[in-house]
C-alpha positions as CSV (number, residue, x, y, z in Angstrom):
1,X,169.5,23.8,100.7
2,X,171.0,22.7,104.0
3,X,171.9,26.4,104.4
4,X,168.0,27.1,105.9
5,X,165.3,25.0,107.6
6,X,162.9,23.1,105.3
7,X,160.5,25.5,107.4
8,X,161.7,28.9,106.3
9,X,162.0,28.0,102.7
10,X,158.5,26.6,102.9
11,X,157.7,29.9,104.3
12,X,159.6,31.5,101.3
13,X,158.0,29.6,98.5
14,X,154.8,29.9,100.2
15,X,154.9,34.2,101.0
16,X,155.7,34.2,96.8
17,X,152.8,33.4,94.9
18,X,154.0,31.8,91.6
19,X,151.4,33.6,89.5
20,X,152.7,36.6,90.5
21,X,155.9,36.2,90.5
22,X,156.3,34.4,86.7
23,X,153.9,37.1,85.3
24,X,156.9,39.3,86.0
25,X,158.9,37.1,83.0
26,X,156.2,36.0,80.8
27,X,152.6,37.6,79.9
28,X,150.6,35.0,81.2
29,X,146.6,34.3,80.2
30,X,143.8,32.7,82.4
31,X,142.3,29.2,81.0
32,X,139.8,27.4,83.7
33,X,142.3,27.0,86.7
34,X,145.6,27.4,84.4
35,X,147.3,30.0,83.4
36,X,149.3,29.6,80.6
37,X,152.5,31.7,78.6
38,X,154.8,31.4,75.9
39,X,158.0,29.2,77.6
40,X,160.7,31.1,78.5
41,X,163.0,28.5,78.5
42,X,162.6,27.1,75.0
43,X,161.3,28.9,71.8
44,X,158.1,28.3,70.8
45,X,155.0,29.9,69.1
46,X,151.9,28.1,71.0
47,X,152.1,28.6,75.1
48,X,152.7,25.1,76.2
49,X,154.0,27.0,79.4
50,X,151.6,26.2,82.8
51,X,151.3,27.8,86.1
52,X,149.3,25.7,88.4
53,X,147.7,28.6,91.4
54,X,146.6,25.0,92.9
55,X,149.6,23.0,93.0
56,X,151.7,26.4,93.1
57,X,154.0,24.7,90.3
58,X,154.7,25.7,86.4
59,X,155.3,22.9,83.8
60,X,156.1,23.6,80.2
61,X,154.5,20.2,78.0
62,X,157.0,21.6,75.1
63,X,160.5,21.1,76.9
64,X,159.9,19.6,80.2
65,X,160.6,22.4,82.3
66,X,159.0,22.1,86.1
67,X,159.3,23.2,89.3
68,X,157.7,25.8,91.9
69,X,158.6,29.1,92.7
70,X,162.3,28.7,93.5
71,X,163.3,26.8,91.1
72,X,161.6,29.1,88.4
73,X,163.8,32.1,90.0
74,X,166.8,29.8,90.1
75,X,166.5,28.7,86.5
76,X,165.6,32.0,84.7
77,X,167.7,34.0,86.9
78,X,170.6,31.6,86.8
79,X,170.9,31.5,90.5
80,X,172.4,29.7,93.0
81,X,169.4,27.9,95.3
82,X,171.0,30.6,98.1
83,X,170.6,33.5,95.8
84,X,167.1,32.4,95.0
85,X,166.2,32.4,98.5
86,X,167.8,35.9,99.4
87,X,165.4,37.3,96.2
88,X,162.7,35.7,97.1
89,X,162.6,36.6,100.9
90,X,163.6,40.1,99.8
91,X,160.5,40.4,97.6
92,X,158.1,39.1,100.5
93,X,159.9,40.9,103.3
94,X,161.4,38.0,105.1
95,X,164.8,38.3,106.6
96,X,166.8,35.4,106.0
97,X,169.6,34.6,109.2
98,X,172.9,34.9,108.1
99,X,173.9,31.4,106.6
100,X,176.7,29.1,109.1
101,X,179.6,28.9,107.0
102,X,183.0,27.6,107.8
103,X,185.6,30.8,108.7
104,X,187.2,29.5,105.2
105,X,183.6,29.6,103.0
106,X,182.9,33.0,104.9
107,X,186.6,34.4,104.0
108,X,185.9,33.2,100.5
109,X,182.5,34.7,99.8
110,X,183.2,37.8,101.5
111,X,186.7,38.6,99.0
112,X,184.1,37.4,96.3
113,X,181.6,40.2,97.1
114,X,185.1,42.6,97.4
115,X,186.2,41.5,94.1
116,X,182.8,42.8,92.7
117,X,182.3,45.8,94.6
118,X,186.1,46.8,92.9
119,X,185.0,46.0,89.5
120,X,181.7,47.9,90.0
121,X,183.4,50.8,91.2
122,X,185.7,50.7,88.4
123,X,182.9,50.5,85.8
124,X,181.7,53.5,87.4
125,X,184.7,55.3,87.1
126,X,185.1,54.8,83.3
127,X,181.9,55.1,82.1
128,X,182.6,58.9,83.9
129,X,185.7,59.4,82.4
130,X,184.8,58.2,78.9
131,X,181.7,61.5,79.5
132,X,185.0,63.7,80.5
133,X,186.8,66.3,78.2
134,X,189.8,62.8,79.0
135,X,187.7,60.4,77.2
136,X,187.3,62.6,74.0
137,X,189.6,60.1,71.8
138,X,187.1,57.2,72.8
139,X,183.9,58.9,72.8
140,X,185.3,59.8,68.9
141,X,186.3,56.1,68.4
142,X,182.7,54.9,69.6
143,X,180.8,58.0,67.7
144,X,182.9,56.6,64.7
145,X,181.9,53.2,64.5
146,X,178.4,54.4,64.8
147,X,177.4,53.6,68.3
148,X,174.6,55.8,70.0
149,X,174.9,57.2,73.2
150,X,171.6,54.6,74.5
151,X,173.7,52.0,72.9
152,X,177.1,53.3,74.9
153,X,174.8,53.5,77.9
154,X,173.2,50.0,77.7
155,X,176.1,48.2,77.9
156,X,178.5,50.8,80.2
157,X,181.2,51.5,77.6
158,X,183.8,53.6,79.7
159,X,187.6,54.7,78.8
160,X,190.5,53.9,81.2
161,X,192.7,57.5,81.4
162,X,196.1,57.6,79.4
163,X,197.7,57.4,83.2
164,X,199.0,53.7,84.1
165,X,198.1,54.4,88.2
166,X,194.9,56.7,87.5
167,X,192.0,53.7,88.3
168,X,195.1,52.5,91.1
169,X,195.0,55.7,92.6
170,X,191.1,56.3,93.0
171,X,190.8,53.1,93.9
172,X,192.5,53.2,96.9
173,X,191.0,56.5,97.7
174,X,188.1,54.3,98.0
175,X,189.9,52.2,100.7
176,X,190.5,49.1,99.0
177,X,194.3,47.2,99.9
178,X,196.7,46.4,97.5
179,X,196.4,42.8,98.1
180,X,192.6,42.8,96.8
181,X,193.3,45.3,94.0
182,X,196.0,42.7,92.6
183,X,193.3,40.0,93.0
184,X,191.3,41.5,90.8
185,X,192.8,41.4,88.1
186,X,192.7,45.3,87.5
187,X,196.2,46.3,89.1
188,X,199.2,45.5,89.6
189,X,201.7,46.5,92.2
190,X,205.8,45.6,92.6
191,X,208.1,47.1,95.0
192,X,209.9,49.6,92.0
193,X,206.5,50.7,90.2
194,X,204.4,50.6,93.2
195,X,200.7,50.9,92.1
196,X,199.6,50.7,88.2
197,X,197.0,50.0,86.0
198,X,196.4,47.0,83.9
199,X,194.0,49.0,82.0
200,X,195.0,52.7,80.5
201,X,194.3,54.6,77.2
202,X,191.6,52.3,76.0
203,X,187.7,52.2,75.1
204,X,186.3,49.9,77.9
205,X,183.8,47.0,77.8
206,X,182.6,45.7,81.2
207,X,182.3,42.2,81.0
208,X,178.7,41.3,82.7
209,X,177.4,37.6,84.3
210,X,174.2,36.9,83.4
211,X,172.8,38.6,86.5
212,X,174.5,41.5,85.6
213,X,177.4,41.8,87.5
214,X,180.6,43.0,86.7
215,X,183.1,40.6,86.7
216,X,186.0,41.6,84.3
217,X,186.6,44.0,81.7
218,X,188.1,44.1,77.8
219,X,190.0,47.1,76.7
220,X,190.7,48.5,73.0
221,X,193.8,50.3,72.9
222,X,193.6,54.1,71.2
223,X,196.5,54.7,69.5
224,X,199.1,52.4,67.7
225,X,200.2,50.1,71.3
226,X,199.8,46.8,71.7
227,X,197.9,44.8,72.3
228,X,194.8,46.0,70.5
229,X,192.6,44.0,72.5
230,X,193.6,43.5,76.3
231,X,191.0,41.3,78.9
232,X,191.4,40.6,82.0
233,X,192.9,37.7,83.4
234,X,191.1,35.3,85.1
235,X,190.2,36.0,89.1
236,X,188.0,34.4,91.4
237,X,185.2,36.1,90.2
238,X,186.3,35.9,86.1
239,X,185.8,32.5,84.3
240,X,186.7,33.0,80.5
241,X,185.2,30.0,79.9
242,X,182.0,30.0,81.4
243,X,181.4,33.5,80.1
244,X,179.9,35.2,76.9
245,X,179.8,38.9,76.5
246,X,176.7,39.8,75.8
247,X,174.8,37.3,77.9
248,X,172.9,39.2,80.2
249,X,170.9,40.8,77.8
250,X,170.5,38.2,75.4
251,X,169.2,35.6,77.5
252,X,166.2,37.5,77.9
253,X,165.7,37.8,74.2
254,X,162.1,37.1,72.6
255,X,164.2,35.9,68.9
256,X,164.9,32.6,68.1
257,X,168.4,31.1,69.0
258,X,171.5,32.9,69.8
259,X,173.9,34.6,67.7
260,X,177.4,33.5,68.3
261,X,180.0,36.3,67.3
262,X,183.8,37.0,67.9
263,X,183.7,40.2,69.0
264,X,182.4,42.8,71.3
265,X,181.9,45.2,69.0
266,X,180.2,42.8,66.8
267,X,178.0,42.1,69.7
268,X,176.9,45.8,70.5
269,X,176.4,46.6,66.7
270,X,173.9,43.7,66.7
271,X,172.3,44.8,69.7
272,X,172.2,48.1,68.4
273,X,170.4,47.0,65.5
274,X,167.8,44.8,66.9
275,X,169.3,41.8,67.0
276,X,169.5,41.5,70.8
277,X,170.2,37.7,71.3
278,X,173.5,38.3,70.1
279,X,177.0,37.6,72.3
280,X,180.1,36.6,72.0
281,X,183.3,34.0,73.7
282,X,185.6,36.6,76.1
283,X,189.3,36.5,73.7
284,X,188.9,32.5,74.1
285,X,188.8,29.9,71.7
286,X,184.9,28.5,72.4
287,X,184.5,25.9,75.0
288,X,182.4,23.1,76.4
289,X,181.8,25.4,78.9
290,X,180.3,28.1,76.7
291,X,178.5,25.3,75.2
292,X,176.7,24.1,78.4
293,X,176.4,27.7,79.3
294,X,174.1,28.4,76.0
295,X,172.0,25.2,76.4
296,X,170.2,26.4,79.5
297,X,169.2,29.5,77.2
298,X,168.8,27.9,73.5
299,X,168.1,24.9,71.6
300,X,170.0,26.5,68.6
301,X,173.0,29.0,67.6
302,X,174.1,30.9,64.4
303,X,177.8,31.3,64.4
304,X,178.1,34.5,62.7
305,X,182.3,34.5,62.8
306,X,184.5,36.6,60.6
307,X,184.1,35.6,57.0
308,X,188.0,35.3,57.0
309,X,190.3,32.0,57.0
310,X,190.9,32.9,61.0
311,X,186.4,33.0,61.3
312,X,185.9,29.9,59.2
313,X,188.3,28.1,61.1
314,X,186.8,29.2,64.4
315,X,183.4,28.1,63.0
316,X,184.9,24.5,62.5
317,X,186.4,24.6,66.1
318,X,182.9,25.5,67.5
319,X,180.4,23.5,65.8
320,X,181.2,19.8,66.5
321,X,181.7,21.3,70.6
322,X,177.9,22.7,70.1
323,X,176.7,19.4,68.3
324,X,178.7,17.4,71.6
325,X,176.7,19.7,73.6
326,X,173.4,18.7,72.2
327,X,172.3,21.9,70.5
328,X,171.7,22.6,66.8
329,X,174.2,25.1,64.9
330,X,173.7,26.9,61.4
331,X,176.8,29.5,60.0
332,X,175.4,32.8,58.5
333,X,177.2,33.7,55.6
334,X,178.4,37.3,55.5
335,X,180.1,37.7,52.3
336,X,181.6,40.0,51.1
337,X,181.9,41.8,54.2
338,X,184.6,41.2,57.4
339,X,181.9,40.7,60.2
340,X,178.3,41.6,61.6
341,X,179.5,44.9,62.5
342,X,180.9,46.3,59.2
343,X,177.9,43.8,57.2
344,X,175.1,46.0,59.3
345,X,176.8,49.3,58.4
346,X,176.7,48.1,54.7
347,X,173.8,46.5,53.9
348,X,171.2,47.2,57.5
349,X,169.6,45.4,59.5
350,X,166.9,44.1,57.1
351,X,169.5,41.8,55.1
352,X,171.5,40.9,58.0
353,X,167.7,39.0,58.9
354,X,167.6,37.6,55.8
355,X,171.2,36.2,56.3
356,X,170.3,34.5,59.3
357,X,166.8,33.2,57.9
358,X,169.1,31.6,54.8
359,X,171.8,30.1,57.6
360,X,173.6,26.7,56.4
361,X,173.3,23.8,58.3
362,X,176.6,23.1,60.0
363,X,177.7,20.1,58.6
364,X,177.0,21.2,54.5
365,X,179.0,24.3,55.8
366,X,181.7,21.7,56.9
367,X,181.3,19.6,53.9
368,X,181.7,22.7,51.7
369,X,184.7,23.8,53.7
370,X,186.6,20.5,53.3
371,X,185.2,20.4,49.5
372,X,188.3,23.6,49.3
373,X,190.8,20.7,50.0
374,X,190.0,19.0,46.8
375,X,189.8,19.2,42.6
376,X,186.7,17.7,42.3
377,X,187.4,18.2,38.2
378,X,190.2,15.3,38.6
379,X,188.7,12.1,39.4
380,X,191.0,10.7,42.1
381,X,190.8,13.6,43.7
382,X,186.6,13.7,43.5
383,X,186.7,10.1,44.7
384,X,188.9,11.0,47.9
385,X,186.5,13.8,48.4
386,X,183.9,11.5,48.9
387,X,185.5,8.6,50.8
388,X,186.0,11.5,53.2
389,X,182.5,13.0,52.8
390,X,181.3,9.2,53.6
391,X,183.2,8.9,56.7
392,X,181.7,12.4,58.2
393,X,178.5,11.1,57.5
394,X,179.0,8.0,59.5
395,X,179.1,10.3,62.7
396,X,175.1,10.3,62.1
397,X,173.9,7.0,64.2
398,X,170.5,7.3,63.5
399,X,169.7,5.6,60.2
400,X,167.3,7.9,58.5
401,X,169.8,11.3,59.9
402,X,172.5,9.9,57.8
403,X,170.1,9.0,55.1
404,X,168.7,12.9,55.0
405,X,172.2,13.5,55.2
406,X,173.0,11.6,51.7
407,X,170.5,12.7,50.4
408,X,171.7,16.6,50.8
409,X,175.0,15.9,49.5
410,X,173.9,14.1,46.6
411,X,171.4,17.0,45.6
412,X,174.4,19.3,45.9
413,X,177.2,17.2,44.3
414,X,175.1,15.6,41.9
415,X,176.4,12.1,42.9
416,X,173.6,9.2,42.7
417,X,172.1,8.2,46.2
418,X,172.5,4.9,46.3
419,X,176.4,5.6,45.0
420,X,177.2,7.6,47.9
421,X,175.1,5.5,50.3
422,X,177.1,2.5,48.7
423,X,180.5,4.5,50.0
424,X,179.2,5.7,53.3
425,X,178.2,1.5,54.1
426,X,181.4,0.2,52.6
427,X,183.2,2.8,54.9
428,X,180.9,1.9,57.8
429,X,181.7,-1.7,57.4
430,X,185.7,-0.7,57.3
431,X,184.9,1.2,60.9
432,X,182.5,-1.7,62.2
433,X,179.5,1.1,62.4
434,X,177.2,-2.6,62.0
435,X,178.4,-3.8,64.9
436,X,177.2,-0.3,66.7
437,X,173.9,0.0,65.0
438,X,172.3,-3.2,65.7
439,X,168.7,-2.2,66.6
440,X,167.2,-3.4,69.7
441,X,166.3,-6.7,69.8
442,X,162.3,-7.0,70.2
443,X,162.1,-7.7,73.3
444,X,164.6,-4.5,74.7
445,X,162.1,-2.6,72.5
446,X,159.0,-4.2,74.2
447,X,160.9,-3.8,77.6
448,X,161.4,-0.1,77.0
449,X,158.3,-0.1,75.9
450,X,156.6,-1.1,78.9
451,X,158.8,0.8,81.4
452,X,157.8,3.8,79.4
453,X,153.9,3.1,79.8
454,X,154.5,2.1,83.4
455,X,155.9,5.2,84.5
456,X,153.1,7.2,82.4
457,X,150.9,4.8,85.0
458,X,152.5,6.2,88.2
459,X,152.7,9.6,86.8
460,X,149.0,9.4,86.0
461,X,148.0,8.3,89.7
462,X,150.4,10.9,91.6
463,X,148.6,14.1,89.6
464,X,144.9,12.3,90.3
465,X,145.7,11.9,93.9
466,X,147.2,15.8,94.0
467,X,143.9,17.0,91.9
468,X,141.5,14.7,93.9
469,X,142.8,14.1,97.4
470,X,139.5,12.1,98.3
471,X,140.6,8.9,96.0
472,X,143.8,8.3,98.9
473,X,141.2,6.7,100.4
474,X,140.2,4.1,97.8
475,X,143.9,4.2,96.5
476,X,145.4,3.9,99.3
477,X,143.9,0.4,100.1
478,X,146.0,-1.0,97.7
479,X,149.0,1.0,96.5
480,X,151.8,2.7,99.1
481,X,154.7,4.9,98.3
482,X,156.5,1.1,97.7
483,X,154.7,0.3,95.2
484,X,156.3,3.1,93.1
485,X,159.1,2.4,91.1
486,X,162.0,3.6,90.7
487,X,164.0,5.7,93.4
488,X,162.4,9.1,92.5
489,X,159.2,8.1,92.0
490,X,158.9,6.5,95.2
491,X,160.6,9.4,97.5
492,X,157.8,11.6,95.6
493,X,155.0,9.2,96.4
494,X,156.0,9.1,99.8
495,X,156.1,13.1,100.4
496,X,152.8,13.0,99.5
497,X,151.5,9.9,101.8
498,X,153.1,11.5,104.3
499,X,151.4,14.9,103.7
500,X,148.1,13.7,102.9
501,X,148.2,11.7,106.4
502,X,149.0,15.4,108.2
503,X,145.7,16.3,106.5
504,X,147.6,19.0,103.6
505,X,148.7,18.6,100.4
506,X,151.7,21.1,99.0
507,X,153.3,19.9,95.8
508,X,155.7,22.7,95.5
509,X,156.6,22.0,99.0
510,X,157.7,18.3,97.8
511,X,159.8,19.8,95.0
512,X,161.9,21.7,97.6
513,X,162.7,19.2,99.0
514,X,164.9,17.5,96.3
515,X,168.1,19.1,95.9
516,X,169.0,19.4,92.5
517,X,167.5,21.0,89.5
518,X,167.3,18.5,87.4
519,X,165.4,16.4,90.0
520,X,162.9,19.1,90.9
521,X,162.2,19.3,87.2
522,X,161.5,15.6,86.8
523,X,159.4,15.5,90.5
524,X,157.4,18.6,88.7
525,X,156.8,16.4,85.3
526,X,155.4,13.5,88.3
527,X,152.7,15.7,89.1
528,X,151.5,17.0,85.6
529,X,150.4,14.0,83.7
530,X,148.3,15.6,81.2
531,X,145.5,13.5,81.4
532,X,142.7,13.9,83.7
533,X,140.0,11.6,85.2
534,X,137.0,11.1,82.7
535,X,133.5,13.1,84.1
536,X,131.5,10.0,83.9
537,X,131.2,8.2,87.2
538,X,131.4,4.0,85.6
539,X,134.6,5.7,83.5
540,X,136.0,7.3,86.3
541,X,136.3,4.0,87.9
542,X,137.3,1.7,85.2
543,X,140.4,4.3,84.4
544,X,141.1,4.3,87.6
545,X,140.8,1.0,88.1
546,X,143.2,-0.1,85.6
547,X,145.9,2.4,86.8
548,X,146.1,1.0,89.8
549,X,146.2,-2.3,88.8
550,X,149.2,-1.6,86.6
551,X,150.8,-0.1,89.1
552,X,150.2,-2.6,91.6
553,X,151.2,-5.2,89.2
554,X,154.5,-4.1,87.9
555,X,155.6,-3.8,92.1
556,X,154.7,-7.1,92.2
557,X,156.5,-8.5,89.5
558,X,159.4,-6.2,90.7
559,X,159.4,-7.7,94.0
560,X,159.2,-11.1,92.3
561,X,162.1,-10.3,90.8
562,X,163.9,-8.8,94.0
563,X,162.8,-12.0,96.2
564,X,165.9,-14.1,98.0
565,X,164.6,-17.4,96.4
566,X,164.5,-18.6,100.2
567,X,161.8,-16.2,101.4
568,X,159.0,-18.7,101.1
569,X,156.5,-16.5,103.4
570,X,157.5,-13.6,100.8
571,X,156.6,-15.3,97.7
572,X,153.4,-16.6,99.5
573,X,152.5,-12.9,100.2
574,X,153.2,-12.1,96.8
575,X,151.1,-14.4,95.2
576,X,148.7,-13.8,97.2
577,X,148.2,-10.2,96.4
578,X,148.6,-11.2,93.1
579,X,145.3,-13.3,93.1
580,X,143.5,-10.2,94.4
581,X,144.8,-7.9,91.5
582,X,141.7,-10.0,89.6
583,X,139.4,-8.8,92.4
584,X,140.3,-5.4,92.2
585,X,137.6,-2.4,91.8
586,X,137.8,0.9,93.3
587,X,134.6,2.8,93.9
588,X,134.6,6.4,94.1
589,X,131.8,8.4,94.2
């Protein structure tokens, strides 16, 4: 944010109403002063989505989602706060000033928007070659695995020419110097060769970000060479790891979860048939990164891998990095058919559904997979099956998780619960897991508790002083920003002091100021407490009454706490305002 005066991005946020701008993501409907949507950043079947034309802010009650009108474009867009401010301005017809960069950050970013201009231009090219009398052989390769020409179209499929300089050549025509063409990945050039292609005779699949630009490409070779798959290798622009193919038109998708494949053809053929949350890792072994990467888009994935030994094991690899990740994974079971592609081809688009609405929950699938290691019809060998089941299960902390858990296996294996809960404890005890899962003692619980009601409290009082900006001036004869606790809290509380005293109040303007995403998500939950002052004059003053006297309580026995035990005139002042919390009574009209 440092790149632009808080001014101009005030002026940004404020030129872009947020009504307008979300109802361009989600179909939005009127109730009193709220509008209200389906989130688009969780699934869900009742809107629990807001937009606030007030406060200028959305908050979704479901996930937790907040912010203004940046960080809306920022989080459904993917964008980088810059990016979000070049949209933004462009929409409302504000030119931004070029940002100050260092000569190094400006050399960087301007060979970054190089790189993509190349691999745009050589999307282009084959997507026009693969429409020539040259791309027959890969038109007829994509005809034959079924693929339409809107389905070809959607996702750019091209065909790089059976000449190894042919994209070198016209790329250079274009201008472009050998030393950026090697950089991107798409040539290379040596003193004997000169000039050639790293692509050539193959079906091409651009490789998209999630804001659709082209950052790499994967190529299918026609014929017998080899390799049959070629990517390309990593650049500047090209992280295989933070990548999925697919991506940019799945995020957007209105079905539930994602569809995790292998391939890209897997992916179109999904697409093609509907099933447009589909994508798939870029000729990598999944990753952490892939993992975060889905989590700012799902809750919950379906690997639907290759039914062989390779798919199954690639399933293993990827669920406990999805589970790490905090997101929920089921395996669709494609038997007897290879893959997604060749099971929608078979059996259509109707049974694939039912597939994924019959999906195994990962761990049973894991369980059943390590089950193949074992002769459960010899009895030493059943018994190590379940020592081993009962260790798996002690990755479950929670108590009544692991207990669900037994009871699954048990139903399947037809093992007595309190047999296989006797294992699972003996094991625990072997691994110290009682040691781990002491529960909180009461008075952590009670602590936890309280700090959870207190900061309910705080919340509370910010969103009544935003909704109601006459009570500062009862409030404010007892509580200041100071009184708020905890660092966030109190930097919030302070904005808006500090605003109400210039005689405005902007809550979206607040949440710019905090730099990070997650902070201007929290700072939006601060000024939506979901529960508004009662009608009634004598219980409008006893509710708010009470609030502030919680608040002002818990920053006095904060402060107590906080005290150098020498500060006489300190503890004095704090008892004394302690005293007058039994006095307290705020009159409002």
């Amino acid at each position: 944010m440092a790149f632009y005066p808080e001014e101009l991005i005030e002026e940004v946020r404020s030129r872009n109403d947020i009504v307008d701008v979300i109802s361009g993501y989600v179909r939005l409907q009127k109730k009193g002063s709220t509008y209200f949507g389906l989130c688009p950043f969780h699934n869900e079947k009742t809107p629990s989505f807001s937009v606030s034309p007030g406060k200028q802010m959305y908050y979704c009650f479901g996930c937790g989602a907040g912010g203004n009108v940046l960080t809306f474009v920022m989080q459904y867009e993917n964008f980088t706060f810059p990016e979000a401010m070049q949209s933004l301005a462009g929409r409302a017809g504000i030119t931004l000033p070029e940002r100050e960069m260092s000569t190094e950050q400006r050399q960087r970013a301007d060979r970054r928007a190089k790189l993509l201009e190349i691999n745009k231009e050589a999307a282009k090219y084959f997507y026009t070659l693969l429409r020539d009398p040259r791309g027959e052989r890969a038109l007829a390769y994509f005809q034959k695995r079924e693929l339409t020409a809107q389905t070809m179209q959607h996702f750019g499929l091209g065909y790089a020419d059976k000449y190894s300089n042919d994209l070198y050549r016209y790329l250079k025509k274009k201008g472009y110097s050998d030393d950026l063409l090697k950089d991107s990945g798409l040539v290379s050039v040596d003193e004997t060769r000169g000039g050639y292609d790293k692509f050539w005779n193959r079906a091409m699949f651009p490789i998209m970000d999630v804001n659709h630009r082209v950052i790499g490409f994967g190529g299918r070779v026609m014929g017998d060479g080899e390799p049959k798959y070629l990517n390309s290798p990593e650049t500047m622009i090209f992280d295989k790891s933070r990548n999925l193919y697919g991506l940019n038109f799945a995020r957007s998708s209105k079905r539930t979860g994602i569809l995790l494949c292998e391939g890209y053809m897997d992916v179109i053929a999904l697409h093609q048939a509907g099933f447009d949350n589909a994508v798939a890792s870029l000729g990598t072994a999944f990753t952490s990164g892939h993992a975060s990467l889905l989590k700012r888009y799902t809750k919950e994935v379906y690997l639907t891998f290759d039914s062989d030994g390779a798919g199954v094991r690639a399933a293993l690899r990827a669920i406990p990095i999805l589970k790490e990740a905090g997101l929920t994974a089921k395996v669709i079971d494609m038997q007897p058919h290879k893959d997604p592609d060749e099971f929608i081809k078979a059996l259509g688009a109707e049974a694939y559904q039912k597939r994924i609405d019959a999906a195994e929950n990962s761990f049973l699938f894991e369980i059943r997979m390590l089950e193949r290691d074992y002769d459960l019809s010899d009895p030493e060998s059943k018994t190590a099956f379940f020592r081993r089941v009962s260790e798996r299960l002690l990755t479950f902390r929670e108590t009544l998780e692991r207990e669900n858990y037994i009871e699954a296996i048990t139903r399947r294996y037809q093992i007595g619960f309190e047999q296989l809960r006797s294992m699972v404890n003996h094991a625990g005890t072997r691994e110290g897991i009682a040691a781990r899962e002491k529960p909180l003692p009461v008075r952590s619980r009670k602590t936890k508790e309280k700090d959870d009601g207190m900061n309910q409290s705080q919340r509370m009082l910010l969103t009544w002083l935003i909704e109601e900006p006459s009570l500062f001036d009862a409030v404010g004869a007892y509580i200041t920003p100071e009184d708020f606790t905890g660092e966030l809290y109190r930097q919030a509380a302070g904005a808006l002091y500090e605003q109400h005293s210039r005689g405005e109040l902007n809550p979206a303007r607040i949440i710019s100021l905090f730099p990070g995403e997650e902070q201007q998500r929290e700072v939006a939950g601060l000024f939506q407490a979901g529960m508004r002052l009662p009608d009634d004059s004598r219980d409008r003053q006893k509710a708010l009454t009470e609030t502030v006297r919680r608040v002002k309580q818990n920053s006095i026995e904060t402060q107590m706490r906080q005290l150098d035990p020498t500060d006489i005139a300190g503890l004095q002042r704090l008892m004394e305002d302690r005293k007058s919390l039994a006095k307290l009574h705020i009159y409002i009209d």
